[in-house]
C-alpha positions as CSV (number, residue, x, y, z in Angstrom):
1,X,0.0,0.0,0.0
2,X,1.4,3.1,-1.3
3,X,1.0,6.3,0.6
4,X,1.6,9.5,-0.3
5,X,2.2,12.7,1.6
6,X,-0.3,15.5,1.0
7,X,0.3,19.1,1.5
8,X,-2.4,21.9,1.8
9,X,1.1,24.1,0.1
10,X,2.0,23.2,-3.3
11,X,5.9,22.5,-3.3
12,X,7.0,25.9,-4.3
13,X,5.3,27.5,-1.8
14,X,6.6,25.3,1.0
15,X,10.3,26.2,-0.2
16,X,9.3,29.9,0.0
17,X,8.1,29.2,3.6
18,X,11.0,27.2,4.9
19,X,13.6,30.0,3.4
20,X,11.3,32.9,4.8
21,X,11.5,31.2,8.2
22,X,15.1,30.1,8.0
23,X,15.9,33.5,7.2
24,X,13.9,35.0,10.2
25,X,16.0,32.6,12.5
26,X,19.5,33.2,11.9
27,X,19.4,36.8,10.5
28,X,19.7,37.9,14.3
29,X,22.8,35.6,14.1
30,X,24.7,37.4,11.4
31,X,24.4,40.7,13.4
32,X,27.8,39.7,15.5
33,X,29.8,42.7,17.3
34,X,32.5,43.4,15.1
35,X,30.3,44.2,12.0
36,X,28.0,46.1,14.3
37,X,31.5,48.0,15.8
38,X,32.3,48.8,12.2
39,X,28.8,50.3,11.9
40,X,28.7,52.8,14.4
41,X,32.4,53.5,13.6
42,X,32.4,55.1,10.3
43,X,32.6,57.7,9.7
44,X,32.4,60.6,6.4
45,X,35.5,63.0,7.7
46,X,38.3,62.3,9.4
47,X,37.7,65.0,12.1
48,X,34.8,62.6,12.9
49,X,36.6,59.6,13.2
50,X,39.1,61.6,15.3
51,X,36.4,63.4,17.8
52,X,34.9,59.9,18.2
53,X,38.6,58.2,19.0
54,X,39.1,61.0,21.8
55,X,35.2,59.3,22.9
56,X,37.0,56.3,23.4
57,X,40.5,57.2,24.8
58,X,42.0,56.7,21.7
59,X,44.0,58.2,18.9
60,X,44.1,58.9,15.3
61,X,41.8,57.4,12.8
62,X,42.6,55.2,9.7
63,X,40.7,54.8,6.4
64,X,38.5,52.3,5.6
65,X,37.9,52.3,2.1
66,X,36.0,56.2,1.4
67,X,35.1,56.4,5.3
68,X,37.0,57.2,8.3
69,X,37.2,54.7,11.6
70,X,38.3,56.2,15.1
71,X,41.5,55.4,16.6
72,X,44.8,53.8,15.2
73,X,44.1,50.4,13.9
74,X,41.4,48.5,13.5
75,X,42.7,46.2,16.7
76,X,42.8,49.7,18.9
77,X,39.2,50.2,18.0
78,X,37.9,46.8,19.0
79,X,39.6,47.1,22.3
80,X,38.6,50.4,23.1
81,X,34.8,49.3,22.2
82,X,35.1,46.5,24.4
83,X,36.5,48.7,27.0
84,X,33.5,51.6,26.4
């Protein structure tokens, strides 16, 4: 006796579903500190980055790509944002 599984969804539809709510789960995931960090780090000017680095107790700024990040390095700024 053969039995076959019935869906009220056709199959594309269930696909659809599973990848909306596979996307809803582990979106939060991606979010993890350092991207976040490099989000509220950039900056347009350099002056920017600068005032933002003095924020932190920490020097200079360095470019990242057209934007401006506070503090020396890119290792500085971690630690100082762990340390804020």
């Amino acid at each position: 006796m053969n039995q076959r599984h019935t869906s009220p969804l056709p199959p594309c539809r269930r696909w659809a579903l599973l990848g909306g709510l596979a996307a809803a789960t582990f979106a939060p995931l991606l979010n993890t500190a350092p991207v976040a960090a490099h989000m509220k780090g950039m900056f347009k000017t350099k002056l920017e980055a600068e005032q933002r680095a003095a924020e932190l107790k920490c020097k200079g700024a360095f470019a990242m790509g057209s934007l401006w990040m506070p503090c020396a390095n890119e290792q500085v700024l971690h630690k100082a944002l762990q340390n804020e």
